[in-house]
C-alpha positions in Angstrom: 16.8 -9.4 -4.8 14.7 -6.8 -3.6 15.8 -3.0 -4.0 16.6 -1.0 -0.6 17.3 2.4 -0.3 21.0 3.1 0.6 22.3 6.2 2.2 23.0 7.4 -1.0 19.5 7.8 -2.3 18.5 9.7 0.8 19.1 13.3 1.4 18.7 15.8 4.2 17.0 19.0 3.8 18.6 22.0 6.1 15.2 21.8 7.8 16.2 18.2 8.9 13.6 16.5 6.6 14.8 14.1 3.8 14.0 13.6 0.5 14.7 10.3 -1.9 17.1 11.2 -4.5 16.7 9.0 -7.9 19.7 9.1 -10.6 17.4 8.9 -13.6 14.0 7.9 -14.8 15.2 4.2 -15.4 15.4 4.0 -12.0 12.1 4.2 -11.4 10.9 2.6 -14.1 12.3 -0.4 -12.6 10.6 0.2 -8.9 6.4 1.0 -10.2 5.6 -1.0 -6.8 6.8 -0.1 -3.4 6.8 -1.7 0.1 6.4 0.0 3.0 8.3 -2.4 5.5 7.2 -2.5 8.9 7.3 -4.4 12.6 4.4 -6.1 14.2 2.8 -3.5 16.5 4.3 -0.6 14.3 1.3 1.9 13.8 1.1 1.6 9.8 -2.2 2.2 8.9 -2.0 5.5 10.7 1.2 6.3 8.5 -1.0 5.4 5.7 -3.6 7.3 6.5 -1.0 10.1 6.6 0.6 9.3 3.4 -2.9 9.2 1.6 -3.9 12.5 3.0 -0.6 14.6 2.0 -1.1 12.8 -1.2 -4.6 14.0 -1.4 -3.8 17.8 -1.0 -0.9 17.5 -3.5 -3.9 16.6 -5.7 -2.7 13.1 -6.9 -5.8 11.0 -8.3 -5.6 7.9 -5.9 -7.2 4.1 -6.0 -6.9 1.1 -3.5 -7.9 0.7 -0.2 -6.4 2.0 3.1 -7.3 -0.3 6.8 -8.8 1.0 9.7 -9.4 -0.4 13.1 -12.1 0.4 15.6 -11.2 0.7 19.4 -14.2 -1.1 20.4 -13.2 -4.6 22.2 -13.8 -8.2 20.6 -13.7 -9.4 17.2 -16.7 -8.2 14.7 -16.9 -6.9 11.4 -17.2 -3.9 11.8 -13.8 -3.9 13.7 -11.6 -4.0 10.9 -12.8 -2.1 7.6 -11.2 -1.1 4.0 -12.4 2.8 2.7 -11.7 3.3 -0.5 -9.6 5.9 -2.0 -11.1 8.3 -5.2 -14.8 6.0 -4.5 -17.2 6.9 -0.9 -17.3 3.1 0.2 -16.1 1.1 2.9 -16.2 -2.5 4.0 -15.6 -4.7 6.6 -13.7 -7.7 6.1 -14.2 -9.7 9.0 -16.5 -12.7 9.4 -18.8 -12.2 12.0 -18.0 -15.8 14.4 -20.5 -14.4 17.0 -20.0 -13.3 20.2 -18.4 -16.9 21.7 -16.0 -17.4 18.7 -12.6 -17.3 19.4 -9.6 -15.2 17.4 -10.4 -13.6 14.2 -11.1 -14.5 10.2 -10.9 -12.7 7.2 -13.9 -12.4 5.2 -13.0 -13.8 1.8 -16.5 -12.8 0.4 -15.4 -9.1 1.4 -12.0 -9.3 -0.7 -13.7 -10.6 -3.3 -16.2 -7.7 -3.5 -13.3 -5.3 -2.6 -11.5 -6.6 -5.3 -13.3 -6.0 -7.7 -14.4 -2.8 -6.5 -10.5 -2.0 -6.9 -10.5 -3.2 -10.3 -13.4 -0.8 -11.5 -11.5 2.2 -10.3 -8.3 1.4 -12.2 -10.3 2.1 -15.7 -10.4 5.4 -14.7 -7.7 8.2 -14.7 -5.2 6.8 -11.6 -1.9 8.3 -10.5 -0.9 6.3 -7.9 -2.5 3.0 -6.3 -2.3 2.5 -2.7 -3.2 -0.5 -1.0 -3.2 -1.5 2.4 -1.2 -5.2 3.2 0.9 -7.7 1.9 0.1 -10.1 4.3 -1.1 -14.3 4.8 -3.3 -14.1 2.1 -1.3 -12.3 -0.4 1.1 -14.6 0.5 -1.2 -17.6 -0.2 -2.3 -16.1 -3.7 -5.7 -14.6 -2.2 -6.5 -11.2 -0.3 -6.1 -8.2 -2.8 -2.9 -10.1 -4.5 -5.2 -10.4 -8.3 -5.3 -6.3 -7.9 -1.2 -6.0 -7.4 -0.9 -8.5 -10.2 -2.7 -6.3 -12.6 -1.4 -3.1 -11.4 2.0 -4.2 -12.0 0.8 -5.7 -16.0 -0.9 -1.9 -16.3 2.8 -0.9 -14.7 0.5 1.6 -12.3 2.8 2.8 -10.0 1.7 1.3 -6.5 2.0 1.6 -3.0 1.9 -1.4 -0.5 2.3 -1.9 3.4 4.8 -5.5 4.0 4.9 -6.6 7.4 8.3 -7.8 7.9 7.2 -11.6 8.8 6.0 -11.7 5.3 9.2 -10.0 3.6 10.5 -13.1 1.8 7.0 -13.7 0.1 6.9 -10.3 -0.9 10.5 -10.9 -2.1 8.9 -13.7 -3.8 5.8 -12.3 -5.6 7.9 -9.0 -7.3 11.0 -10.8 -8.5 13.4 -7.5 -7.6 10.9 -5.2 -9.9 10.1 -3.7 -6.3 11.4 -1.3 -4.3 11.2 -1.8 -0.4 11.4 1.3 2.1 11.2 2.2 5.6 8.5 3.3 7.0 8.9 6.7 7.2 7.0 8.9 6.0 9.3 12.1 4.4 10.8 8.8 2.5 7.7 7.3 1.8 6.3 10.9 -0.2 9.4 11.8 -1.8 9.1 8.2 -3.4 5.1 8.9 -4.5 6.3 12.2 -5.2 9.3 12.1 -7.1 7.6 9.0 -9.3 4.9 11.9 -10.5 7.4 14.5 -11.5 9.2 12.1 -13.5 6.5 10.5 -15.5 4.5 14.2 -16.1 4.3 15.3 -19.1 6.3 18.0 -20.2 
């Protein structure tokens, strides 16, 4: 089953913020990898964008990939990119149909090459992976699902966006080792946050 946050584990600051309150280090120990779980339409790359940036000025060492999307009209590759996190590179994972093609496909060649890309970063110093989807082709055993699989064996704590529509094969892949939270961002740090204090060294 996958793990939730109940009312318990969230606090309220007198400011009106909250915070994420975990019992003990097992705890987390048992959550490394965490869902952000939101609705078609919701605007989660911008709250990743967010979460990577207050991340960033905390001074947290970061790896993965966060999405962008261009507001020019139609269906290209440049519509749709991955920019790395820690590295200077971004790349666009669409195929480009041309201009009469209809709807738009993912660029397996690009996840390939993103992929690996990932993978070169995680031999260096990493605090905290982010990556940006659980989606189809996670769920099918493609996309960037090879880089979750080995930042859960190198138990690298790990950050992942779930659309809701794919919630039971996200169920599926973590086997309950995962937590699952809103997405909200004040939950969302405390989790990154809280993760880092309690694995520092004293």
């Amino acid at each position: 089953m996958c793990l939730v946050w109940s009312p318990a584990d969230v606090d309220t600051k007198a400011d009106g913020s909250t915070f994420v309150h975990l019992s003990d280090t097992s705890q987390i120990a048992r959550s490394r990898i965490a869902g952000i779980a939101f609705e078609p339409g919701f605007a989660v790359d911008a709250l990743m964008a967010e979460i990577v940036d207050r991340l960033e000025q905390r001074g947290l060492r970061l790896a993965g990939v966060i999405q962008s999307l261009s507001k020019e009209p139609g269906c290209d590759r440049g519509n749709l990119r991955l920019r790395a996190l820690g590295s200077d590179w971004e790349i666009p994972i669409l195929q480009d149909r041309g201009p009469l093609a209809k709807g738009c496909r993912l660029d397996y060649g690009s996840m390939v090459d993103v992929s690996a890309r990932i993978d070169a970063s995680l031999k260096g110093d990493v605090d905290l992976v982010i990556l940006n989807r659980f989606g189809r082709a996670e769920s099918e055993g493609g996309g960037l699902r090879q880089v979750l699989e080995r930042c859960v064996e190198a138990e690298l704590p790990t950050l992942i966006a779930v659309r809701t529509d794919y919630h039971a094969d996200w169920e599926g892949f973590h086997g309950g080792m995962a937590r699952t939270m809103p997405a909200h961002l004040p939950t969302v740090l405390s989790w990154c946050l809280q993760w880092q204090a309690a694995v520092a060294p004293e």
